[in-house]
C-alpha positions as CSV (number, residue, x, y, z in Angstrom):
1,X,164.8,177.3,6.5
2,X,163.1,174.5,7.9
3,X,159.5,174.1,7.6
4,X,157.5,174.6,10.8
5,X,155.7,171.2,12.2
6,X,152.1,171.4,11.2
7,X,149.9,169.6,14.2
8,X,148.3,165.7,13.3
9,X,144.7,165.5,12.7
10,X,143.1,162.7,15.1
11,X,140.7,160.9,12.2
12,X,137.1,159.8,13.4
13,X,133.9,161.6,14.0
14,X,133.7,164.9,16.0
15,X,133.2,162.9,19.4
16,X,135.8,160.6,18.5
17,X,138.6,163.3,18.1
18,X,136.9,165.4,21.2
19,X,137.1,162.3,23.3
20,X,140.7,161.5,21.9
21,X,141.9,165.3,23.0
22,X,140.4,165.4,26.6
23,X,141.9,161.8,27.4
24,X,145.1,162.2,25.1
25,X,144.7,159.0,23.2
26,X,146.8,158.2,20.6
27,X,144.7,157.3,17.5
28,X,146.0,156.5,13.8
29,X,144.3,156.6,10.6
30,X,144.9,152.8,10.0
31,X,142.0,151.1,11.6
32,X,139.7,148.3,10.3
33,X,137.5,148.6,7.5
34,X,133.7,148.6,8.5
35,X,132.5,145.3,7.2
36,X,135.2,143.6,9.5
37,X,134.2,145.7,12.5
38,X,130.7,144.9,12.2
39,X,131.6,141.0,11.4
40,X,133.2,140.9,15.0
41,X,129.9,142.5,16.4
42,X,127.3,140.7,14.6
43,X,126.8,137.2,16.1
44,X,125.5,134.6,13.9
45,X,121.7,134.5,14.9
46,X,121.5,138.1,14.3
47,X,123.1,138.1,11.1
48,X,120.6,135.9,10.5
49,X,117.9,138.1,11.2
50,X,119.5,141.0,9.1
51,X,119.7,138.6,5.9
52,X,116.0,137.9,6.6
53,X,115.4,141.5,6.6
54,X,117.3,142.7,3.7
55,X,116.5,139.8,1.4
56,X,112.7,139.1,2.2
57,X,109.9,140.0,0.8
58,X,107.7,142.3,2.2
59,X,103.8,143.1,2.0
60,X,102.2,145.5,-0.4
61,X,101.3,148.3,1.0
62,X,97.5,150.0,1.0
63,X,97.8,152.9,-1.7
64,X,95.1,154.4,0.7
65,X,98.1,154.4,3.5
66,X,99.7,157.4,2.6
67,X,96.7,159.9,2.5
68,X,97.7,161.5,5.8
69,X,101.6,161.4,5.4
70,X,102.5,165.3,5.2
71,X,100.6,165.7,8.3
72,X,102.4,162.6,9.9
73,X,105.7,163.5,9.0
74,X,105.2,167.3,10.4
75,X,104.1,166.0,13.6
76,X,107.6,163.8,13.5
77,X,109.5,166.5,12.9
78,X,108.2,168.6,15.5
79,X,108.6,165.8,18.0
80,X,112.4,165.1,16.8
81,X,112.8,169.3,17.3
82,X,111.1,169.2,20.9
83,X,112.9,166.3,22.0
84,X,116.4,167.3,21.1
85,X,116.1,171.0,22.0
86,X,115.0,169.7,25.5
87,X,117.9,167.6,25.6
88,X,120.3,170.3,24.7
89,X,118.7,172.5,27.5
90,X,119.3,170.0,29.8
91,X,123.1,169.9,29.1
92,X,123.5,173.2,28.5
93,X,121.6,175.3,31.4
94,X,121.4,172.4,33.9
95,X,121.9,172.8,37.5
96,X,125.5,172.4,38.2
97,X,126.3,169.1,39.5
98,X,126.3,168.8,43.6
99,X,126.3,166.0,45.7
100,X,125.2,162.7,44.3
101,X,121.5,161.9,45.6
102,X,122.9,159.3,47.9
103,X,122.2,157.9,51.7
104,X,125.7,158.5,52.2
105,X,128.0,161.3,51.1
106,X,131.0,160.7,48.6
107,X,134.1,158.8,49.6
108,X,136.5,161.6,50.6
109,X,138.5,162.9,48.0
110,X,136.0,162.1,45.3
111,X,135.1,165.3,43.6
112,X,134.4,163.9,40.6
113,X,131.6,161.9,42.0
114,X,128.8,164.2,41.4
115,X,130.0,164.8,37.7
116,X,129.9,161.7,36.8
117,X,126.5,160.9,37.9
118,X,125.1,164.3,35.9
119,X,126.8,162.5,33.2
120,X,125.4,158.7,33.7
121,X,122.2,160.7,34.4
122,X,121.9,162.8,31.3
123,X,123.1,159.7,29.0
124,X,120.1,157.9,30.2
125,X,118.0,160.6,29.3
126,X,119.2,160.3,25.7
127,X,119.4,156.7,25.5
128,X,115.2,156.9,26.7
129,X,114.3,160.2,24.5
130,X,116.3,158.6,21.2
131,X,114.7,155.2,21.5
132,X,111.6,156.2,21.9
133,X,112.0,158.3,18.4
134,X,113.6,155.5,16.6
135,X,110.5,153.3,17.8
136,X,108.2,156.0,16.4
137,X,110.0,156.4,13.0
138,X,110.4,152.5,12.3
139,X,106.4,152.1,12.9
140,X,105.8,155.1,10.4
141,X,108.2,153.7,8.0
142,X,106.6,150.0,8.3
143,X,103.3,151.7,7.0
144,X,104.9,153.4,4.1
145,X,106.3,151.8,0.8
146,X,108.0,148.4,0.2
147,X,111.4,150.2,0.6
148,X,110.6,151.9,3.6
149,X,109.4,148.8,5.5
150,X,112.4,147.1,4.4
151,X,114.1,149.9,6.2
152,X,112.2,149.9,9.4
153,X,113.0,146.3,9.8
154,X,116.5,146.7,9.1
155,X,116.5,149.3,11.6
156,X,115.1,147.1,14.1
157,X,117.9,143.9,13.7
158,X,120.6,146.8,14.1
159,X,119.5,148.3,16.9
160,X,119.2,145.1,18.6
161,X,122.0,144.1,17.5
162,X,124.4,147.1,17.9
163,X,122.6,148.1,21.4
164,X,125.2,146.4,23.4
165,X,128.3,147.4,21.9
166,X,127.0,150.6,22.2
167,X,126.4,150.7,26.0
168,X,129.6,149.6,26.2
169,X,131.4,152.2,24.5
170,X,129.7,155.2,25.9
171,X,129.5,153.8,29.2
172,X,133.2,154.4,29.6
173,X,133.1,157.7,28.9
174,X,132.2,159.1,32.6
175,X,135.3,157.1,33.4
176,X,137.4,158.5,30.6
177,X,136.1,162.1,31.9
178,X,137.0,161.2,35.3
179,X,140.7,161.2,34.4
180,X,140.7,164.4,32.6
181,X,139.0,165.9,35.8
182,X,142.2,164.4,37.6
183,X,144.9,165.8,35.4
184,X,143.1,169.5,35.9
185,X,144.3,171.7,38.5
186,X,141.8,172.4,41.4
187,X,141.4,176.3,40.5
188,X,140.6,175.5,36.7
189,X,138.4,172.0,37.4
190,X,134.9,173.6,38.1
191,X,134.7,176.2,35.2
192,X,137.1,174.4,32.5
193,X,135.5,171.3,33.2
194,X,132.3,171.8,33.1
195,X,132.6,173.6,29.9
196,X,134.3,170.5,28.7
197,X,132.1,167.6,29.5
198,X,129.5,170.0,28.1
199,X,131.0,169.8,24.6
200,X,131.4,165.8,24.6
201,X,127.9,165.4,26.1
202,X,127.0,167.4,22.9
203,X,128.7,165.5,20.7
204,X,127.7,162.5,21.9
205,X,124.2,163.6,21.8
206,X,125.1,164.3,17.8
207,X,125.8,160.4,17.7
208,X,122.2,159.0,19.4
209,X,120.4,161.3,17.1
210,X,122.2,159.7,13.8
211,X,120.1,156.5,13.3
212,X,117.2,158.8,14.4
213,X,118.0,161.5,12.1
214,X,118.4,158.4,9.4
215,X,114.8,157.4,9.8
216,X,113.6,160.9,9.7
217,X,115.2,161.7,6.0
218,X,113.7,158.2,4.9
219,X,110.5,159.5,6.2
220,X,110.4,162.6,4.1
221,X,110.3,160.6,1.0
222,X,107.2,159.2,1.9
């Protein structure tokens, strides 16, 4: 009897595969090992800068510094809690998308229109909220020990330097949305839709919070 055909796993991260499903994208598991993604994305003057900050040596730090750092650390937690549950409401119990605030209306035919500006919208929200918490974290993390400073500055080199590429990527999602929105039909679009930009806005809220979330364990061991 022949063995029933089991479905393929897409590989990646959650919003990876969740993107990959909405836009059905063929992805394989061979793809390029990290160091020789990040050696086409790192330019030379910025490699540079991350040698500098890896290999240099840093400041001793006041043994005073560290007095306050349980209360510090509370208060960044709480932020990191308030920020991200406000960003989840956002998503989550929004207004549904209408218009787009514009002088002029839509071109005809373009119902996807106000979608994808709740989405461009919501994405600069979490590019503001998560940037200002990394910016927060790093300056804690200078104050603390050797190891931690080390960190922050690392921190710093990769966000500049990974900043672009990153725009870049999630930028196209609202396009890559758009076309799912195209292949639904009309009586399904508004509810299964919605539902389903809600779960990759999720997910990709899961990715800005990484490096944040990163910072915030390094934190803890102050």
């Amino acid at each position: 009897m022949a063995k029933a055909t089991q479905p393929t796993s897409i590989p990646g991260p959650a919003f990876i595969r969740l993107i990959a499903r909405l836009t059905d994208a063929r992805l394989t598991d061979a793809s390029p090992a990290l160091a020789d993604r990040l050696s086409e994305w790192v330019d030379w003057t910025r490699a540079v800068a991350l040698s500098k900050a890896l290999d240099g040596r840093l400041a001793a730090v006041d043994a005073d510094a560290d007095a306050d750092a349980p209360v510090s650390c509370i208060a960044e937690e709480q932020e990191y809690t308030r920020v991200r549950a406000a960003l989840v409401k956002a998503i989550t119990t929004g207004p549904a998308p209408a218009h787009p605030r514009q002088a002029t209306p839509p071109p005809e035919g373009d119902d996807y229109a106000p979608f994808r500006e709740r989405y461009r919208d919501l994405q600069q929200s979490m590019q503001a909220e998560t940037g200002r918490l990394r910016g927060r974290l790093r300056d804690m993390l200078a104050s603390g020990s050797p190891g931690q400073a080390r960190l922050a500055e690392v921190d710093a080199v990769m966000e500049m330097t990974l900043t672009p590429r990153e725009h870049a990527l999630l930028g196209a999602v609202p396009a890559l949305l758009g076309q799912h929105f195209q292949r639904l039909d009309a009586a399904s679009r508004m509810r299964r839709f919605q539902q389903d930009m809600q779960h990759v806005l999720l997910a990709e809220l899961d990715v800005r919070f990484q490096p944040v979330e990163g910072l915030l364990a390094a934190l803890r061991t102050r």
